[in-house]
C-alpha positions as CSV (number, residue, x, y, z in Angstrom):
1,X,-7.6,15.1,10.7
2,X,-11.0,14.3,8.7
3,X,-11.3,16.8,5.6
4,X,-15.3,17.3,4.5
5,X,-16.7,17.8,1.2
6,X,-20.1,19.6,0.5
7,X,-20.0,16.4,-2.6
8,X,-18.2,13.7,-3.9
9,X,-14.7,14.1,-5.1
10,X,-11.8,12.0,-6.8
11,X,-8.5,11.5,-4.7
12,X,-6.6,12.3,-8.0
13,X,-7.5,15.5,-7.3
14,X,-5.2,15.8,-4.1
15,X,-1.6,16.4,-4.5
16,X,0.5,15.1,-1.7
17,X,4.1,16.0,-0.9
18,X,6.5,17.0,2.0
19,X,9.0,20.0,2.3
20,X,12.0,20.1,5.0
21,X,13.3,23.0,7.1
22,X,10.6,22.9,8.5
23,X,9.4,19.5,7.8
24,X,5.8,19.7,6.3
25,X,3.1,17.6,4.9
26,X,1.4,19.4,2.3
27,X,-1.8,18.7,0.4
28,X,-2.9,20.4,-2.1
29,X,-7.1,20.2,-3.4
30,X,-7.3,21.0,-7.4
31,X,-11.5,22.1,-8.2
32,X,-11.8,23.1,-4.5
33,X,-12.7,26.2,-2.9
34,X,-13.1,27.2,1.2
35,X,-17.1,27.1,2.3
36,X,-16.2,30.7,4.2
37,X,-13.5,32.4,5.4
38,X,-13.8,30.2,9.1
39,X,-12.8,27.1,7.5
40,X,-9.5,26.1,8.4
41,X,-9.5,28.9,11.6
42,X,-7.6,28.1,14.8
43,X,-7.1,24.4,14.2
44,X,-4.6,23.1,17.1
45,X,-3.6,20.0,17.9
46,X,-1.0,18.7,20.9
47,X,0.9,16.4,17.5
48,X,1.8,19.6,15.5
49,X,3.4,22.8,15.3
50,X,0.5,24.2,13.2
51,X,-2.3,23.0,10.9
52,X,-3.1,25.5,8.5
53,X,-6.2,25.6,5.6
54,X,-6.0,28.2,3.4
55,X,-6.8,29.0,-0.4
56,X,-3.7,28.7,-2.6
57,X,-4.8,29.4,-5.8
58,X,-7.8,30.5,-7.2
59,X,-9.0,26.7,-7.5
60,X,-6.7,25.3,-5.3
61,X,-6.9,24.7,-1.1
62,X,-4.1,23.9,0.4
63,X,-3.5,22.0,3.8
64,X,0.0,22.3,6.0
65,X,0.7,20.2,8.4
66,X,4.3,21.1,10.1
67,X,5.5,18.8,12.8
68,X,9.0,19.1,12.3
69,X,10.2,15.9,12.1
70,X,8.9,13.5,9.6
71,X,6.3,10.4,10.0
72,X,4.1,7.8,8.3
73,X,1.4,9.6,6.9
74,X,-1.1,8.0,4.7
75,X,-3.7,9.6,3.8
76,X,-6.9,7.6,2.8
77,X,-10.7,7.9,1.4
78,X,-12.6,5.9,3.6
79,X,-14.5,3.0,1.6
80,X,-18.1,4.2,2.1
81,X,-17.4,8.0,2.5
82,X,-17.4,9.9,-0.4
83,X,-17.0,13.1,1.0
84,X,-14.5,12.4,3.5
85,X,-10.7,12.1,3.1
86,X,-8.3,11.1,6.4
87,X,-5.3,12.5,7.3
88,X,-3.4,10.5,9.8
89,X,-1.2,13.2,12.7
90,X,2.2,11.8,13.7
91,X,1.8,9.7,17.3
92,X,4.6,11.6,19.2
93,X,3.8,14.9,20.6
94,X,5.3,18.5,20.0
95,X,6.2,21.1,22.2
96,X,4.2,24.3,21.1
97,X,5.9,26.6,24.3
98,X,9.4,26.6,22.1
99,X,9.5,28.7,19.4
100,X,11.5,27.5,16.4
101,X,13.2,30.3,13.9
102,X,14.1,30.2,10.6
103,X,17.9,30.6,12.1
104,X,17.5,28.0,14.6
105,X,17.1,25.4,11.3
106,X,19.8,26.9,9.4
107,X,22.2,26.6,12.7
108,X,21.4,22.6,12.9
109,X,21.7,22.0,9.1
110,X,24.9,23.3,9.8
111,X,26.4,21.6,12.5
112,X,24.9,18.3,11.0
113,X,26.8,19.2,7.7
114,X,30.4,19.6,9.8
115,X,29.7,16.4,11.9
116,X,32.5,14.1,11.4
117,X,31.7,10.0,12.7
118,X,33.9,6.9,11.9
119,X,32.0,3.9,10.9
120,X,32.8,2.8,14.3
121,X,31.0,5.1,16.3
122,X,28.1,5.6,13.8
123,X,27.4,1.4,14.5
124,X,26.6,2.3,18.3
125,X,24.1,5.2,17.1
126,X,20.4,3.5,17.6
127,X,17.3,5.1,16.6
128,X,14.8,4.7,19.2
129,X,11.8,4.7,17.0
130,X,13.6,2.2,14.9
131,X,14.1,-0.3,17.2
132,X,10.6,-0.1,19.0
133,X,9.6,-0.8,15.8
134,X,11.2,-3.7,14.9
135,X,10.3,-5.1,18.3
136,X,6.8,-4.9,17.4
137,X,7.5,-6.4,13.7
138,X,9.2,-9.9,15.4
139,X,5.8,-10.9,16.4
140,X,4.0,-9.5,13.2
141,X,3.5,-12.4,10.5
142,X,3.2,-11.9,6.7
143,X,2.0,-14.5,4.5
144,X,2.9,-14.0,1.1
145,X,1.1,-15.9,-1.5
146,X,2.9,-16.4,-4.7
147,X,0.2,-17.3,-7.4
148,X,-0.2,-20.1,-9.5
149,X,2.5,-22.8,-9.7
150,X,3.2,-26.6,-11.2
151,X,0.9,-27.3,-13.9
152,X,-0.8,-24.0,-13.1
153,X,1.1,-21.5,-15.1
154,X,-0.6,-18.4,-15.0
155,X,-1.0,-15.9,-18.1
156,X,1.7,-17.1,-20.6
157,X,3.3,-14.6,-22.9
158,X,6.0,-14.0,-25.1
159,X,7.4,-16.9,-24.0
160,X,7.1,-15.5,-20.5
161,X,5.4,-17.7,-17.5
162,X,2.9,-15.7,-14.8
163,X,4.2,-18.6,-12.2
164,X,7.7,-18.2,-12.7
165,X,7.6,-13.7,-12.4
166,X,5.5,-13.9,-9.2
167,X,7.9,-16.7,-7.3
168,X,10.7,-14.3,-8.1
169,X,8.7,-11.3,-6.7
170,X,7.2,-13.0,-3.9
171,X,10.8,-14.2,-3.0
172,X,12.0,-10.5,-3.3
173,X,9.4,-9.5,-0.6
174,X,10.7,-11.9,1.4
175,X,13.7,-10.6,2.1
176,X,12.7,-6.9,2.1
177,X,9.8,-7.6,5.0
178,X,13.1,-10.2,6.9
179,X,15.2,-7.0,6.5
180,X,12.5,-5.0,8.1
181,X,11.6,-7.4,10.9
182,X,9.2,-8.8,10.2
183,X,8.5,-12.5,10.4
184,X,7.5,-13.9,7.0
185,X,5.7,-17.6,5.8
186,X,5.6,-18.1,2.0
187,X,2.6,-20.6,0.6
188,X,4.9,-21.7,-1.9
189,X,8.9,-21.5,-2.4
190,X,9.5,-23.5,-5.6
191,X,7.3,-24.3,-8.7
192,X,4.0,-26.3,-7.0
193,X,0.4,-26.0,-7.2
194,X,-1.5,-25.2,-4.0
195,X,-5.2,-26.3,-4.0
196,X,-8.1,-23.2,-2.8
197,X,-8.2,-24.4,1.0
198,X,-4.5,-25.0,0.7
199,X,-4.3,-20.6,0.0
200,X,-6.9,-19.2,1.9
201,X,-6.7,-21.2,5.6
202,X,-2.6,-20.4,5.9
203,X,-2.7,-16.5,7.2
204,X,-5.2,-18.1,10.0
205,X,-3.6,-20.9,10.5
206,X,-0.1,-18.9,11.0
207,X,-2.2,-16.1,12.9
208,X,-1.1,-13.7,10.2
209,X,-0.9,-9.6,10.2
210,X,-2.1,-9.8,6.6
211,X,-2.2,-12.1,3.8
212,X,-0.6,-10.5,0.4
213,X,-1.1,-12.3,-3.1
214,X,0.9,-11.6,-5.8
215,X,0.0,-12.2,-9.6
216,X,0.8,-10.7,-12.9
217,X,-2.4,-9.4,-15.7
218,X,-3.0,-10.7,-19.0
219,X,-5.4,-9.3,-21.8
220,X,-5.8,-11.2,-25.6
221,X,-3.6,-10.2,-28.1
222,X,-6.0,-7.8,-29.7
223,X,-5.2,-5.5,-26.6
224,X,-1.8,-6.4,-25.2
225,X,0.0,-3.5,-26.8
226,X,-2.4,-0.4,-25.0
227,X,-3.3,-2.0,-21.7
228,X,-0.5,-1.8,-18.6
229,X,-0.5,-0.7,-15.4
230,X,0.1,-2.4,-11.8
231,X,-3.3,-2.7,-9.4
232,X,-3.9,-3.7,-6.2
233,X,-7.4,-5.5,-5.6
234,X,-9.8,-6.2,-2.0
235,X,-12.4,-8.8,-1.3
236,X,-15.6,-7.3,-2.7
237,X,-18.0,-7.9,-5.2
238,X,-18.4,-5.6,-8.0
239,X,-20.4,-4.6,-11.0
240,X,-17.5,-3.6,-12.7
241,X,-16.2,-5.4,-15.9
242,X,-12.9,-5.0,-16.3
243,X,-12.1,-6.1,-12.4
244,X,-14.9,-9.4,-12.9
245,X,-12.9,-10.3,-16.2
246,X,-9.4,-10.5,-13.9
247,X,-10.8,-12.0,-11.1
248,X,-12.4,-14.7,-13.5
249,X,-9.4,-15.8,-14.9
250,X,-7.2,-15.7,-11.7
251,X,-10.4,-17.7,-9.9
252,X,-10.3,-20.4,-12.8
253,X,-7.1,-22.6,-11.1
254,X,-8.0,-21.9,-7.2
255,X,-11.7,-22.9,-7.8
256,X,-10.7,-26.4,-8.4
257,X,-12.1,-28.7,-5.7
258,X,-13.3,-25.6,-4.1
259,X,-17.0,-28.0,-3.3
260,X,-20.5,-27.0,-4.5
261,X,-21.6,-23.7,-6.0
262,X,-23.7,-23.2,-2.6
263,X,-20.6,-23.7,-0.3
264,X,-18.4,-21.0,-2.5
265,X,-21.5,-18.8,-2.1
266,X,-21.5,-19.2,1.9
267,X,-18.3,-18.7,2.3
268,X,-18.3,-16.0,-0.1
269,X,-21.0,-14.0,1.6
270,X,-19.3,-14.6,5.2
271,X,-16.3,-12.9,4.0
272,X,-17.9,-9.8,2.7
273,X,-20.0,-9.2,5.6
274,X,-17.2,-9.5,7.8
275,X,-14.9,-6.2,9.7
276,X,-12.1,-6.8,7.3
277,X,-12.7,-5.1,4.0
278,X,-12.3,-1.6,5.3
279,X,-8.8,-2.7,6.6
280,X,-7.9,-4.4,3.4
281,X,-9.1,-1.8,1.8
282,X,-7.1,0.7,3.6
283,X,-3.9,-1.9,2.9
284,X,-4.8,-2.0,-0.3
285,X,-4.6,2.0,-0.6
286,X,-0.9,1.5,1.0
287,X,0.6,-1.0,-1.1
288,X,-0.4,0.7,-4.5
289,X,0.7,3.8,-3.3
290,X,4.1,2.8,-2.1
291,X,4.4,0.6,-5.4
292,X,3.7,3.2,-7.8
293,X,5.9,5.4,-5.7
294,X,9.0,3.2,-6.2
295,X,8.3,2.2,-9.9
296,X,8.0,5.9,-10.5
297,X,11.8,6.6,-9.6
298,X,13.3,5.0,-12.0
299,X,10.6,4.2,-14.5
300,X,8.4,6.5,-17.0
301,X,5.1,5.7,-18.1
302,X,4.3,3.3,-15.7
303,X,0.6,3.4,-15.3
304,X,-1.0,3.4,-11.4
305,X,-4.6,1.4,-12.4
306,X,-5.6,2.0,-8.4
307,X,-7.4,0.2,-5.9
308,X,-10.1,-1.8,-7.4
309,X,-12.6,-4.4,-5.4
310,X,-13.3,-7.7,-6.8
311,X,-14.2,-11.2,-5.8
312,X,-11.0,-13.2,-5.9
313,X,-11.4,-16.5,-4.4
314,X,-7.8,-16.7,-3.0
315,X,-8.9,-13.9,-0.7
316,X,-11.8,-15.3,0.6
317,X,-10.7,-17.4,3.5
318,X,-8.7,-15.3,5.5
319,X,-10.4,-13.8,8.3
320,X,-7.7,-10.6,8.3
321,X,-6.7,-8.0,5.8
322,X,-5.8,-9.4,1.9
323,X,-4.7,-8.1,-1.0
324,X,-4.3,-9.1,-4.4
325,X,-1.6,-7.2,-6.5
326,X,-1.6,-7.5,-9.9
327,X,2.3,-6.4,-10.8
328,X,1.6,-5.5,-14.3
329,X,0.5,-7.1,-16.9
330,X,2.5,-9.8,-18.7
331,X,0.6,-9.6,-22.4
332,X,2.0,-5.8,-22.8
333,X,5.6,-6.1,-24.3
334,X,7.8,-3.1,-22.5
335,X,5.8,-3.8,-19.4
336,X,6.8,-8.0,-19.9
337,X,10.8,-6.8,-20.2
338,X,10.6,-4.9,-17.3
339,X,8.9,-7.0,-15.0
340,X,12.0,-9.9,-15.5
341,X,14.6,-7.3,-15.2
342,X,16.3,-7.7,-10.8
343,X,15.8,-3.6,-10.8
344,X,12.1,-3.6,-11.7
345,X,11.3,-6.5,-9.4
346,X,13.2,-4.9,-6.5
347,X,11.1,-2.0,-6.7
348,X,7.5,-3.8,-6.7
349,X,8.6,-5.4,-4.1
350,X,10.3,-2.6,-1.7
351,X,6.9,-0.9,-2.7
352,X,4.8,-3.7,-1.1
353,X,7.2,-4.3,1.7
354,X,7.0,-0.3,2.7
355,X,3.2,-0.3,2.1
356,X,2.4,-3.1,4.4
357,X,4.7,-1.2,7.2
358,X,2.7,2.5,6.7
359,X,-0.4,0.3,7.1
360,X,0.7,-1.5,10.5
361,X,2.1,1.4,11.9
362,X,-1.5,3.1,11.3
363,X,-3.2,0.2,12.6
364,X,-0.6,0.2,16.1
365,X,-2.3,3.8,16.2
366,X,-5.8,3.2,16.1
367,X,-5.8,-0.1,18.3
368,X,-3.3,-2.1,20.7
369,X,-2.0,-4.8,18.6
């Protein structure tokens, strides 16, 4: 479902959430009114129940999308498009002949509340869905990147190593993608230094689904107490300051024996010419989103700085999707505590590990894998 906008908009605007009984996707548009009173008419479509547009509030247009059961939806603002935003419809198909009543839902809730199972029986129950999924994740490879390493330590702080937080992350992930299937290959599982063609060749070599690097932010002192936040970064160049200062000090280490400023530019300017930025773009989008979704739960004040573009070297030779995820920042003191503590660490990483399985499963959608 492709929503259109007569201008450009910011995704902030858009409220996303889900209601059960029945189950719903619902967005809600602040600063946004219908064209006319046809917008939104008569939609249908063979993967819901209904799809309605209507206006909420006075400056609010809502969109309902009732399938009644739930699925991976992840919304997305195309890279170029600033007047489009996507919304992914579930794969499986509904039934639109049955009619389903308000009683009908209050008659399952109930007989799924007075079901009584013994461990024993509820080990035989298999989820179909499930398990097609995690034959497809046996053959899908994730390389995780763990940044820095041996004499490479990353942003230091407060006594606090860059190196040492994004091994323990990275290791994390690791066994949240195993428990999910998936097939994993780490570029580093103890405290070494990996060269730039040592990084970036690895997800081609290993045939990789996507290539994830991990890091953690730094500012001077002068700063350290008011800037925090977790961000997610793609292969692109950018005019932007803030996103060439971090990709400048991540790039310092990796560029090392990296060859002549005229070979980084070539293989530079392959990279962001090539098919993949839009899909690491739309990873990108993912990740963040399931990370800040996690953190969120259990954390306040933890700040979502977005999906940002930038021209991290790390990222440059791998011919498939890649991110760069920036944890946090290390400098900023509450944000430093939390970032070592198991609970914090758990969450990045179950947000990374659920963002890179929304993006597959939309990928498996648009194309055979």
């Amino acid at each position: 479902m492709r929503l259109e906008f007569d201008r450009s908009y910011d995704k902030k605007q858009i409220r996303h959430f889900t209601l059960k009984n029945p189950y719903r996707e619902v967005f809600d548009i602040k600063n946004t009114h219908l064209a006319n009173s046809k917008v939104g008419k008569n939609l249908k479509s063979s993967h819901c129940r209904s799809l309605r547009v209507a206006q909420y509030k006075k400056n609010v247009v809502r969109v309902v999308i009732e399938t009644g059961r739930s699925y991976a939806c992840t919304p997305y603002k195309p890279l170029f498009a600033y007047r489009s935003y996507h919304i992914p419809l579930p794969k499986f198909t509904i039934d639109n002949t049955k009619k389903y009543s308000k009683k009908r839902y209050k008659k399952t809730k109930k007989v799924k509340k007075t079901e009584r199972k013994s461990k024993k029986e509820q080990a035989y129950l298999v989820d179909t869905n499930k398990a097609k999924s995690f034959k497809y994740r046996k053959n899908e490879l994730i390389v995780i990147d763990a940044g820095h390493g041996g004499h490479d330590t990353g942003a230091i702080s407060g006594g606090k190593r860059e190196k040492d937080l994004v091994l323990q992350i990275a290791k994390r992930l690791e066994k949240q993608l195993k428990r999910r299937g998936y097939s994993v290959y780490m570029t580093r599982k103890k405290d070494r230094f990996l060269k730039l063609p040592q990084r970036t060749r690895i997800a081609d070599q290993k045939d990789a689904k996507v290539f994830i690097s991990i890091h953690a932010n730094s500012v001077p002192k002068r700063s350290r107490n008011r800037v925090h936040g977790v961000e997610t970064f793609f292969l692109q160049t950018t005019r932007n300051a803030k996103s060439q200062r971090i990709a400048a000090r991540e790039n310092r280490a990796v560029l090392k024996g990296a060859g002549s400023k005229l070979s980084k530019r070539v293989i530079i300017d392959s990279v962001l010419n090539g098919p993949k930025i839009v899909q690491s773009n739309k990873l990108a989008i993912d990740v963040q989103r399931r990370i800040m979704t996690n953190l969120h739960s259990r954390y306040k004040g933890v700040r979502d700085g977005g999906v940002r573009h930038a021209p991290f070297w790390v990222l440059v030779g791998a011919s498939r999707p890649s991110i760069l995820v920036e944890v946090g920042y290390i400098s900023h003191p509450l944000e430093r505590k939390r970032l070592f503590t198991p609970q914090y660490q758990k969450l990045i990483a179950k947000g990374i590990a659920e963002g890179i399985d929304s993006y597959l499963i939309n990928r498996r959608k648009e194309i055979d894998f």
